[in-house]
C-alpha positions in Angstrom: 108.1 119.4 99.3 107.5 119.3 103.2 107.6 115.7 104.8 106.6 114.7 107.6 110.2 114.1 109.2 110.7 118.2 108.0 108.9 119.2 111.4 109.5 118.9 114.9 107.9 119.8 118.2 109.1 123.0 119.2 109.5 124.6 116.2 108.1 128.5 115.4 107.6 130.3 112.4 106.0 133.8 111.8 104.4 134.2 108.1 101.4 135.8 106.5 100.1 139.7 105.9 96.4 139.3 105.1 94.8 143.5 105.2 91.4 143.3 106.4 88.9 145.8 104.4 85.5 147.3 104.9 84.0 145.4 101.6 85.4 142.2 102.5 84.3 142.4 106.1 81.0 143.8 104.6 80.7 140.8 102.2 81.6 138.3 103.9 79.0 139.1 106.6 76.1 139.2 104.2 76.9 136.1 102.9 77.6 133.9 105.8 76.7 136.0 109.3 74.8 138.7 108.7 74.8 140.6 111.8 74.4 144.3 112.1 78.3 144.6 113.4 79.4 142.9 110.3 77.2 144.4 107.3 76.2 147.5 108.4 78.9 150.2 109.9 76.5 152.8 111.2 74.3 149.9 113.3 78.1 148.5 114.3 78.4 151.5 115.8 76.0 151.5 117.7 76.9 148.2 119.5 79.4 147.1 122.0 81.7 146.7 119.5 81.6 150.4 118.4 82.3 149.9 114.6 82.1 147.4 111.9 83.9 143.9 113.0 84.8 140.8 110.7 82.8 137.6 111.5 85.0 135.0 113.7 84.5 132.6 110.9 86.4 135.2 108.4 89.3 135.5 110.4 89.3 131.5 110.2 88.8 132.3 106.3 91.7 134.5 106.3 93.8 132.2 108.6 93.6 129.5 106.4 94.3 131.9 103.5 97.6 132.6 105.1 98.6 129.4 106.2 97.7 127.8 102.3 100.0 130.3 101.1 102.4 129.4 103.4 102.5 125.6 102.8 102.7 126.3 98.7 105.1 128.9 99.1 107.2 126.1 100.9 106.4 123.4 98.8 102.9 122.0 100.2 103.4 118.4 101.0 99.8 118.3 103.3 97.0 115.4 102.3 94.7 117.7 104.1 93.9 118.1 107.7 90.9 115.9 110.3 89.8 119.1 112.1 90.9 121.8 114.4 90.3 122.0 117.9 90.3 125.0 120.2 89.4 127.8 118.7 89.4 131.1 120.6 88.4 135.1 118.9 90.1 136.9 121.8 89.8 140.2 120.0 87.6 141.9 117.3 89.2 142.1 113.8 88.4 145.3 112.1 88.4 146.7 108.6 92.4 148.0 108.5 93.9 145.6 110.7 97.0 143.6 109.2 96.5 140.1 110.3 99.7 137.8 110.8 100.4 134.2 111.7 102.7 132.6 114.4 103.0 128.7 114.7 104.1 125.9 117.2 104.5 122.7 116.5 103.8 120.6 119.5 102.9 117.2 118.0 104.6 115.3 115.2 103.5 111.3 114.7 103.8 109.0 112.7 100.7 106.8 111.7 100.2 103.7 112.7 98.3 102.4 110.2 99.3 104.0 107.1 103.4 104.2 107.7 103.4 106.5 104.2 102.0 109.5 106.3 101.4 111.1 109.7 100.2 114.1 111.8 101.6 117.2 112.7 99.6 119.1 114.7 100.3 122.6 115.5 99.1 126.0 117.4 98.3 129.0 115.7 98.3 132.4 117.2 96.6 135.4 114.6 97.6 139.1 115.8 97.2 142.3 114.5 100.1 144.4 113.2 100.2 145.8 116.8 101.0 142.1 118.0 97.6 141.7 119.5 96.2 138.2 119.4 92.4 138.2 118.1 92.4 134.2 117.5 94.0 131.5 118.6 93.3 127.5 117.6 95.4 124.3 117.0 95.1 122.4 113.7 95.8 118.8 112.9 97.4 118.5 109.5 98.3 115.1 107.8 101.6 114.7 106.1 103.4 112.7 103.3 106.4 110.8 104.9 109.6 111.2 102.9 109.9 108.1 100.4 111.9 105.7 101.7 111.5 106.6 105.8 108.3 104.9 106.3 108.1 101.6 107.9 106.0 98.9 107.6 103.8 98.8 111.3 100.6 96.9 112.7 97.6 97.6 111.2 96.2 99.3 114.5 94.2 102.0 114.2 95.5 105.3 115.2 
């Protein structure tokens, strides 16, 4: 299980290989953003994108697929996350791209209130198997602390 103490500003990890496809782009689109670029690839063809794109908030879908793979495959250890901040869609993602995920950490605290847990908050870059970035965002994740490192503090809010 990752802890909180596991992670330190500075560190970088590459993981994830999520293929994008026409149906799930396709899908996706009907259900949650219909648009003509993302349901329909003759009239996404037609547009400025010139072809059939995924919806922004699929590549978030298929971030998050990546990165919950990613914390199970290394033990999990999150009690969730508060929000994300910053998101960016630099680049469209298209039906055959092979989405992967690099990481930063650039904040690790404690709580002050709760001294069993704390935040790690991290950058994400998504590319493309050419190593083009088509999102960026940074993600707040609370953590478990390892048993016996937490310390009683004020009850201050964080």
């Amino acid at each position: 299980m990752l802890y909180l103490e596991d992670f330190a500003v500075g560190d970088r990890r590459e993981f994830g290989r999520y293929p994008v496809t026409s149906e799930e782009v396709i899908d996706f689109g009907r259900k949650y953003d219909p648009q003509p670029f993302h349901i329909d690839p003759e009239a996404a063809a037609e547009t400025h994108f010139g072809g059939l794109i995924a919806s922004g908030w699929h590549t978030c879908g298929m971030f998050m697929k990546m990165l919950a793979d990613d914390m199970v495959a290394q033990g999990g250890g999150s009690l969730g996350s508060p929000g994300v901040d910053e998101i960016r869609w630099l680049k469209p993602v298209r039906p055959g791209d092979e989405l992967s995920v690099r990481s930063e950490v650039v904040e690790v605290r404690p709580s002050k209130s709760k001294p069993d847990r704390g935040i790690v908050r991290s950058s994400y870059e998504i590319f493309t198997q050419d190593g083009a970035a088509v999102m960026t965002l940074t993600s707040v994740a609370m953590m478990n602390r390892r048993p016996g490192t937490a310390t009683a503090t004020s009850n201050a809010a964080d």
